[in-house]
C-alpha positions in Angstrom: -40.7 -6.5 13.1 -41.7 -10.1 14.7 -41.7 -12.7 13.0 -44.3 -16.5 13.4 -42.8 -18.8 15.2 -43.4 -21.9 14.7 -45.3 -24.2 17.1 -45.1 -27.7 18.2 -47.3 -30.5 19.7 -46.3 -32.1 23.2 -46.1 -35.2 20.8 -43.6 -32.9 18.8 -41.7 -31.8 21.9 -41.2 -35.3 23.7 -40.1 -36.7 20.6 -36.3 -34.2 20.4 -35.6 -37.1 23.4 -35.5 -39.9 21.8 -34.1 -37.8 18.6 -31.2 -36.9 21.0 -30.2 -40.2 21.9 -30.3 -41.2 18.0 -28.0 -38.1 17.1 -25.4 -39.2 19.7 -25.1 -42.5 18.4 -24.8 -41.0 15.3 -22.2 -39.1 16.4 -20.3 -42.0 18.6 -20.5 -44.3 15.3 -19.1 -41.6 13.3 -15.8 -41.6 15.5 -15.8 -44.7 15.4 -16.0 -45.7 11.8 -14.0 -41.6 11.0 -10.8 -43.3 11.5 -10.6 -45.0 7.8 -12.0 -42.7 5.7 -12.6 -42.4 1.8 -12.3 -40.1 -1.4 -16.5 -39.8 -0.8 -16.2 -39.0 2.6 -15.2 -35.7 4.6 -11.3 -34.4 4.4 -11.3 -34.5 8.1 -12.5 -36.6 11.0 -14.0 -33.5 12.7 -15.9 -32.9 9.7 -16.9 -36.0 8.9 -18.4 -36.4 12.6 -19.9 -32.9 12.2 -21.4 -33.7 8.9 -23.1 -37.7 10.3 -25.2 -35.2 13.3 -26.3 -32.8 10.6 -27.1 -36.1 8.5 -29.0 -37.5 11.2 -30.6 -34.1 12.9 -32.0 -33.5 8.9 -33.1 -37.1 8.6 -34.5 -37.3 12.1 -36.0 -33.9 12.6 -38.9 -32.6 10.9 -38.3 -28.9 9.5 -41.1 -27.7 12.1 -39.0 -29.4 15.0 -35.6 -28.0 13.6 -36.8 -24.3 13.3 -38.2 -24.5 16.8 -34.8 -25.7 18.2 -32.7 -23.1 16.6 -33.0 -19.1 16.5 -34.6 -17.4 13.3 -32.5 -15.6 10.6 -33.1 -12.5 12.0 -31.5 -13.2 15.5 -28.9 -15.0 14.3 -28.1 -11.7 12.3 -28.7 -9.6 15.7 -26.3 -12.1 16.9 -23.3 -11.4 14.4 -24.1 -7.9 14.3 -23.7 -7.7 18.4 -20.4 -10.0 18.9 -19.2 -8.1 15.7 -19.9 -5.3 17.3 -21.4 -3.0 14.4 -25.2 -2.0 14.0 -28.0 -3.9 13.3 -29.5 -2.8 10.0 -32.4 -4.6 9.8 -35.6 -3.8 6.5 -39.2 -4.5 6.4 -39.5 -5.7 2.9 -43.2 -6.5 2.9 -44.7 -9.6 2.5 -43.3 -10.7 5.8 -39.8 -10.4 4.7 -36.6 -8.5 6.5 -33.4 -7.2 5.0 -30.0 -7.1 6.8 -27.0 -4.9 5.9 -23.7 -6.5 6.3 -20.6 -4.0 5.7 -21.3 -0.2 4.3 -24.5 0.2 2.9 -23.2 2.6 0.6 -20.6 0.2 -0.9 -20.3 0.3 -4.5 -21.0 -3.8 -4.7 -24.0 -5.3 -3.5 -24.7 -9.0 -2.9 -28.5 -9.5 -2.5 -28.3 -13.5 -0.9 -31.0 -15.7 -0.5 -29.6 -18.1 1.9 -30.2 -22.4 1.2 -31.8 -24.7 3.8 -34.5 -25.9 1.7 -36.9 -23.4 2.5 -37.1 -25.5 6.0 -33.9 -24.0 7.7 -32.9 -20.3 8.8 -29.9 -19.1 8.1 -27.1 -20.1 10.7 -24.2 -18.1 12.1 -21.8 -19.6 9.3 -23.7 -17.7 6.4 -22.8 -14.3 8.5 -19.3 -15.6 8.7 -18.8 -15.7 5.4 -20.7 -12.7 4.5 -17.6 -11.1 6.4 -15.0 -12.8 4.7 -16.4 -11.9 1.3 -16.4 -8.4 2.6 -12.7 -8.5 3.3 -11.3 -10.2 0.2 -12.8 -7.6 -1.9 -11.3 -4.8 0.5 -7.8 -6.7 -0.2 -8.1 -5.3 -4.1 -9.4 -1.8 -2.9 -13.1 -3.0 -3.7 -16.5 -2.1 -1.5 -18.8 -4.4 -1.3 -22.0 -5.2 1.3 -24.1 -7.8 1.7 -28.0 -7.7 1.8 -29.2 -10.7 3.0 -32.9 -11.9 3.5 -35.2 -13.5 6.1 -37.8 -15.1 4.4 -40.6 -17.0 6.3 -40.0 -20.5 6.5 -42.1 -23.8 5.3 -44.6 -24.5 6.6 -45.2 -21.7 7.9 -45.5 -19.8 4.3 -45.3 -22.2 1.3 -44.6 -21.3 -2.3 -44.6 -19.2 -3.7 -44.4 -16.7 -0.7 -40.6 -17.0 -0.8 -40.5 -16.3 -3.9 -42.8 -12.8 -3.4 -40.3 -12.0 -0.7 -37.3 -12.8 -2.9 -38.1 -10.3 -5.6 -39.0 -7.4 -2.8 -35.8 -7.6 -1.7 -34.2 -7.2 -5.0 -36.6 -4.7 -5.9 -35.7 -2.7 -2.7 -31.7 -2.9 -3.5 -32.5 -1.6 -7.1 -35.3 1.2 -6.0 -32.5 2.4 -3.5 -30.7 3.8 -6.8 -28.3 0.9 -6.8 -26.3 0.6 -10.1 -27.9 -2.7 -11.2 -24.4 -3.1 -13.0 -22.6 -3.4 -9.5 -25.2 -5.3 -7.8 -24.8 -9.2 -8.2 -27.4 -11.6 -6.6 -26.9 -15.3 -4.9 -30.0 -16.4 -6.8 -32.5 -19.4 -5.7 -35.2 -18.2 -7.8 -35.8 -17.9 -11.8 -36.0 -14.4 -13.5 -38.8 -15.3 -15.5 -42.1 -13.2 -14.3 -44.3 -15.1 -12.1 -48.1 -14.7 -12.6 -48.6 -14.0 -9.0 -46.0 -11.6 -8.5 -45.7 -7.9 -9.7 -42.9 -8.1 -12.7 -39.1 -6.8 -11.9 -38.2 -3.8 -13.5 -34.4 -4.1 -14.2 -32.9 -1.1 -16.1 -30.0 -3.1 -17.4 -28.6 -6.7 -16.2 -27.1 -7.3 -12.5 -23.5 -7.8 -12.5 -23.5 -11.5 -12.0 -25.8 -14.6 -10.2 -23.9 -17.1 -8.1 -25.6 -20.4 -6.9 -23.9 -22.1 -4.2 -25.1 -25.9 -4.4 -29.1 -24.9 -6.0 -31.8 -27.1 -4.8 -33.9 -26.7 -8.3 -35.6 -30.0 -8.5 -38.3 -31.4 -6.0 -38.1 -34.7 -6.8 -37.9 -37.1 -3.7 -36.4 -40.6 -5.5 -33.4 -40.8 -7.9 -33.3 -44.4 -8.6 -30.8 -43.9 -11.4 -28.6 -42.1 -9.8 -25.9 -42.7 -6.9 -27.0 -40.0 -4.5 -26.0 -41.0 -0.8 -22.4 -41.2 0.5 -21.0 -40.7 3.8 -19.3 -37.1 2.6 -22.0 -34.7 2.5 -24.2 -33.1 5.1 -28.1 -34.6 4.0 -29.3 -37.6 2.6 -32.1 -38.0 0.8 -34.5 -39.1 3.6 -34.9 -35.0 3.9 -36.1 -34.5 -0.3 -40.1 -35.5 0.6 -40.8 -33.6 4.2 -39.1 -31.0 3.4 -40.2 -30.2 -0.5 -43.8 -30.9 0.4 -43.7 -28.5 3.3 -42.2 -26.2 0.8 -45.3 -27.1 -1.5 -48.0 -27.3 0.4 -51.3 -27.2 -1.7 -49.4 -25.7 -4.7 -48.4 -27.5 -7.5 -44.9 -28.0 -9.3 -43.8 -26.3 -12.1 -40.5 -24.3 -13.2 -40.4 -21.8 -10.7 -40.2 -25.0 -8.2 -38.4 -26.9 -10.5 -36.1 -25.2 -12.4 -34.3 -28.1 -13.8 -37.8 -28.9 -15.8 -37.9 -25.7 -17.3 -37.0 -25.4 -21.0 -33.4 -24.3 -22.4 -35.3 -21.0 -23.4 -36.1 -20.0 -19.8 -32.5 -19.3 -19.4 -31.9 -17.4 -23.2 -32.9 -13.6 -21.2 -31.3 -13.8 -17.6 -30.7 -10.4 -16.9 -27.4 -10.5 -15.6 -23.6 -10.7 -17.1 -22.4 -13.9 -15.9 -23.4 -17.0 -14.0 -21.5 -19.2 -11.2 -22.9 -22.2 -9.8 -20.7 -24.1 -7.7 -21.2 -27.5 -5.7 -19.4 -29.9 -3.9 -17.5 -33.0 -5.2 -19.3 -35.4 -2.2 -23.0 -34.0 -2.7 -26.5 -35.9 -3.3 -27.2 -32.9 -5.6 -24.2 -32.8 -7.7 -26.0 -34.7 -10.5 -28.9 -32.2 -10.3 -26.4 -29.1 -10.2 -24.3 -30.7 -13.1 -27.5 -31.0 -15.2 -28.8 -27.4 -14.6 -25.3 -26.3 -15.5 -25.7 -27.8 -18.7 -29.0 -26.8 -19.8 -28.3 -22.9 -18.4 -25.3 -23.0 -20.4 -27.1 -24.1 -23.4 -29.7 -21.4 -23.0 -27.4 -18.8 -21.8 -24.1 -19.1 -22.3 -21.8 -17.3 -19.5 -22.1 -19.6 -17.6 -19.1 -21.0 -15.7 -19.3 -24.7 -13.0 -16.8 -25.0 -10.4 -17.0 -28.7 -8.2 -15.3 -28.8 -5.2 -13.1 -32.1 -4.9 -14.4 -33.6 -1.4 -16.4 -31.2 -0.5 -20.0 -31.4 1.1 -23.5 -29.6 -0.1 -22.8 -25.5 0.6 -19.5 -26.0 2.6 -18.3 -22.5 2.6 -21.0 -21.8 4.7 -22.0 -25.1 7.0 -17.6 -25.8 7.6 -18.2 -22.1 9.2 -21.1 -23.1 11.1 -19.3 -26.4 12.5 -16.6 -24.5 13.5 -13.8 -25.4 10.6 -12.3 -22.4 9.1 -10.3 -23.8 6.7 -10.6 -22.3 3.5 -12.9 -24.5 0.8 -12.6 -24.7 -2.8 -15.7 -23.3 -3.8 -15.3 -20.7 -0.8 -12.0 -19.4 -2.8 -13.6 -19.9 -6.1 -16.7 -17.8 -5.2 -14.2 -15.0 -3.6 -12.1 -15.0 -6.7 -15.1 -14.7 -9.3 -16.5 -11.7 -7.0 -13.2 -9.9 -6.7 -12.9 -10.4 -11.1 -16.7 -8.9 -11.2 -16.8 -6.3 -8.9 -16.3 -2.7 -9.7 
């Protein structure tokens, strides 16, 4: 059940000093300057300091050097299961993948999430945090739900479409269990258009629902028409070129990588009931989010955009992993739209 681990040069290693001493003047500027904040910057001085080291770890790090300086998804799931103290329930999917059951595997609701970080980043502690939350709200209304969450391998050590292998055998494993697809939902990063390298999904009738928390669906590394960096989200777009083309590698672009370039009739057959994408009021990819809301509600309808005012790229997950655990907009909204579609 190992898993590569990625490996760096001496050049590599020697260079997290001087990348130390550039994240804590981040940091030291950002208390400074946290004291007078605006409408496009974070709610709170200790998230607005927490979000300038992210900015500047992201900007200052390539993804190699940030996955060697933080535990794979797989431990940090070994991690929550341990101080949570329930069982590790860990899958060999194939292709290099591993599931992990959080809650009652037998719960009538599934989640099958594919956790963000641009293919570059594991999934931290804050993603298990609010796997649990999720968990409890629906146990509030009388409703079981667990969460199956994947470990994929990360660019460069796999590039595409590998991830994209891994995320169908993981939703092919929920729905060869004899899960209901009608009570499974999915946190979807992928299209559900066959890919010619990957063995089609056979779905017996649509998923419950797809959410997309903040969906990174256009590779693009410059935006000169649009406004894109402000002081209130997490990354910047210094991070779009290192960490799409270690995502791409050799490969070329094309809908599955960019999903904002696909037509309106990609989206006409998604084989689920109903769509949520959510993203934050403050984040570089609200423009991209906005679009691909438009166009998938175009092609398929049921399709429902909810923008967090002041709120950074995936909050109700990195706000957990900072150590804030104030409720967010989009946290509540994606707890409320679960609760209405569960069963």
């Amino acid at each position: 059940m190992s898993l590569s681990k990625v490996q760096l040069t001496l050049q590599q290693k020697l260079d997290f000093l001087p990348a130390l001493a550039s994240i804590g003047l981040a940091a030291f500027y950002a208390i400074l300057t946290g004291l007078w904040r605006t409408e496009r910057e974070a709610k709170t001085l200790f998230l607005h300091v927490g979000y300038a080291i992210f900015r500047k770890v992201t900007a200052r790090l390539s993804p190699s050097q940030m996955q060697y300086a933080v535990p794979p998804s797989n431990k940090v799931y070994e991690q929550y299961a341990k101080k949570a103290g329930v069982p590790a329930q860990t899958v060999e999917l194939g292709h290099g993948a591993l599931g992990h059951w959080i809650g009652d595997r037998n719960a009538k609701n599934v989640i099958i999430w594919y956790h963000g970080g641009g293919f570059g980043l594991p999934a931290n502690m804050g993603y298990f945090k609010f796997y649990a939350q999720l968990i409890q709200t629906l146990a509030a209304s009388n409703k079981s739900l667990a969460v199956f969450s994947l470990t994929y391998t990360l660019a460069p050590l796999a590039t595409y479409p590998t991830q994209l292998k891994q995320a169908v055998a993981a939703a092919r494993y929920i729905l060869q269990d004899g899960r209901d697809p009608g009570t499974s939902a999915a946190s979807f990063r992928t299209s559900h258009t066959p890919h010619p390298q990957i063995e089609p999904l056979k779905i017996s009738a649509n998923l419950g629902g797809a959410a997309m928390i903040a969906p990174w669906t256009l590779l693009d590394t410059e935006f000169p028409d649009q406004e894109i960096y402000h002081g209130g989200d997490l990354i910047t777009q210094a991070v779009a070129q290192p960490w799409a083309s270690a995502y791409i590698g050799r490969a070329t672009r094309d809908h599955y990588t960019d999903l904002s370039s696909a037509p309106v009739e990609w989206y006409k057959d998604f084989p689920v009931n109903r769509v949520l994408i959510t993203g934050g009021g403050n984040e570089i990819l609200l423009p991209i989010i906005q679009d691909l809301a438009g166009k998938f509600k175009k092609g398929f309808g049921k399709v429902e955009l909810f923008v967090g005012h002041r709120e950074c790229h995936v909050a109700p997950i990195y706000n957990l992993y900072l150590g804030d655990s104030t409720e967010t907009l989009q946290g509540k909204k994606v707890k409320s739209w679960l609760t209405e579609l569960a069963e």
